[in-house]
N, C-alpha and C positions, 0 to 999 in steps of 0.2 A: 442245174449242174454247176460246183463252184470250179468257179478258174483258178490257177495257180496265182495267176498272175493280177488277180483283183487286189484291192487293198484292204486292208484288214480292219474288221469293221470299227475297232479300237485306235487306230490309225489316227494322229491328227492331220487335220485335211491340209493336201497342198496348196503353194499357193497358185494364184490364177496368174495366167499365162502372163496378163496384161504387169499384175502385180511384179512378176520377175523383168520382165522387159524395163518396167518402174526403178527398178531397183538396179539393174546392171548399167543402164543408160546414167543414171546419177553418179554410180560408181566411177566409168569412165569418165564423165565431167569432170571428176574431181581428181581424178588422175590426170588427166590434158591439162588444168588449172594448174595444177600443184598441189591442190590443197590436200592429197592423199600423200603422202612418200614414207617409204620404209621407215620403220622405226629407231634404226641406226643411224638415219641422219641426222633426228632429234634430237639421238640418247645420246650418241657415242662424238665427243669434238673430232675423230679422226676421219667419219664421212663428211663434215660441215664445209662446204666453201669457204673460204680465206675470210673474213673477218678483219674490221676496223680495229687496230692494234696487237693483229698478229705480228712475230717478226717470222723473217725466211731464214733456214737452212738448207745447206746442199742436200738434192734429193738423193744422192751415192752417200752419205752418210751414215755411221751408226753410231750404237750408242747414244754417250749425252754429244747432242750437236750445239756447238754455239751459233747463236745470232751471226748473221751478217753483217761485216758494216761495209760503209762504203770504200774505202780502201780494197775491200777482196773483187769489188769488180773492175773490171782491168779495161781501162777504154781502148775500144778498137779490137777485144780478143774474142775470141770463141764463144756464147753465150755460156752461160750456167746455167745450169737445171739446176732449179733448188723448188721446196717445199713451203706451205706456211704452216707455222709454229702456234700452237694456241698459249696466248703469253701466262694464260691463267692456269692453265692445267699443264703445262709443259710438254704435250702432247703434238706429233708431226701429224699436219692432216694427211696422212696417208694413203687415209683410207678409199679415194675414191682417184683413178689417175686423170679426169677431170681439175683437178687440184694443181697440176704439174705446173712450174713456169720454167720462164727463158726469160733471164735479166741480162742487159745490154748496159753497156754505159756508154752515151752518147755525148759527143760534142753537144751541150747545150743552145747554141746558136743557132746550132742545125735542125731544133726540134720549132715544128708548127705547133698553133698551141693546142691543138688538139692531141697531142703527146703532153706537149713541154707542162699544163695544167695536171698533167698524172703522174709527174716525171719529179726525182728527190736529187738532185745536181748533176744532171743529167742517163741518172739510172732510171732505167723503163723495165718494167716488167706485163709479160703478154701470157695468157692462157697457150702451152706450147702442143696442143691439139691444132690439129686442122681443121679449118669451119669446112668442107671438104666432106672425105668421111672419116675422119679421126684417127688418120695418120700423127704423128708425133713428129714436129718441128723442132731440127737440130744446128741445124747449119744457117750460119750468116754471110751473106758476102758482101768484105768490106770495102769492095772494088764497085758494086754497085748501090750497096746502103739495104738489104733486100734481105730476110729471113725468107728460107727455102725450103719447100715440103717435095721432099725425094719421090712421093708413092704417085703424085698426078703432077708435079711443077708446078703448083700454086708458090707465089709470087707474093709478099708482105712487108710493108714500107713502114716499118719503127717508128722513125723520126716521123711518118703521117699516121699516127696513132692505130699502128696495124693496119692501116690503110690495102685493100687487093690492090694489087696491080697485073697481075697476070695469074692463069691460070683458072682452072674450073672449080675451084672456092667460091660460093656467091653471098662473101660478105667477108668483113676484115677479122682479122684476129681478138678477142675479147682483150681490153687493155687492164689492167691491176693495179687500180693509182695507189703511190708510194709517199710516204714523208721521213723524213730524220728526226730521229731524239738523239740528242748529240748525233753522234757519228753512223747511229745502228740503223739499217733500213726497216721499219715499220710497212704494216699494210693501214695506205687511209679508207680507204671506202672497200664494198665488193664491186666484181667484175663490171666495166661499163656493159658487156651483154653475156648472155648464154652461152658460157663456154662449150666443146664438143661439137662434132658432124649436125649439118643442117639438114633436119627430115624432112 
């Protein structure tokens, strides 16, 4: 008697159980590694991480945005959200909000050198996710020196290169070391760590 449900005898044969197991375990490897990531990351400069020789613009911007320099950030005021610029394709990395920063311009004197060595005359810039669960960091207080995440009160020390200080974050803020050509903020290296929530 034939079953519906047999396979037909022209069928090419599956594969074996162990075979798929083979094959999905390597897959996920290589997704936990990195070594798999979507293809926009690749292709497109607008999912790519910030980049040695990006500059930054404001991230409320449109249109053609210009470069920052250091004159636009204001020591001692409100951070800026600003983006990185792909200097080559003129492209805002937009594409991914892993990308986002908060530039501060601090007293120089006052940066340890685990800032001050990522720091372009005293402007820092930090990944403005929360290592947390990916709340967005907006607010600075400059009564205590202390970047604030609203959603849990995680606690983040600039001047100690994102440094926790308080709060259920369990690790600092990824830092985005910065240089000048002439006056314009450049990005020198990528993030000292993994920007986004720690799983």
């Amino acid at each position: 008697m034939h079953r519906s449900d047999s396979p037909h005898p022209d069928s090419p044969p599956c594969a074996s159980r162990r075979e798929a197991l083979r094959l999905c375990g390597g897959a996920l490897a290589g997704l936990a590694s990195g070594l798999c990531t979507p293809a926009f990351a690749n292709d497109d400069p607008a999912g790519a991480r910030p980049q040695a020789g990006d500059r930054l613009v404001l991230a409320d911007g449109e249109g053609q945005r210009a470069p920052l320099r250091l004159a636009d950030i204001e020591a001692g005021a409100k951070p800026l959200m600003a983006l990185p610029l792909d200097a080559a394709s003129g492209t805002v990395r937009d594409g991914s909000r892993l990308n986002k920063l908060l530039l501060l311009r601090l007293d120089p004197a006052s940066l340890e050198p685990s800032a001050a060595r990522n720091a372009a005359d005293g402007v820092v810039a930090f990944s403005a996710v929360c290592t947390h669960q990916g709340c967005n960091i907006t607010e600075f207080s400059t009564e205590k020196g202390l970047l604030l995440c609203f959603c849990h009160f995680s606690q983040f020390r600039p001047a100690a290169g994102g440094e926790r200080v308080a709060g259920p974050a369990p690790r600092r803020l990824p830092m985005l070391p910065l240089k000048l050509e002439g006056d314009v903020l450049v990005v020198a290296d990528g993030f000292t760590s993994r920007p986004g929530a720690t799983l």
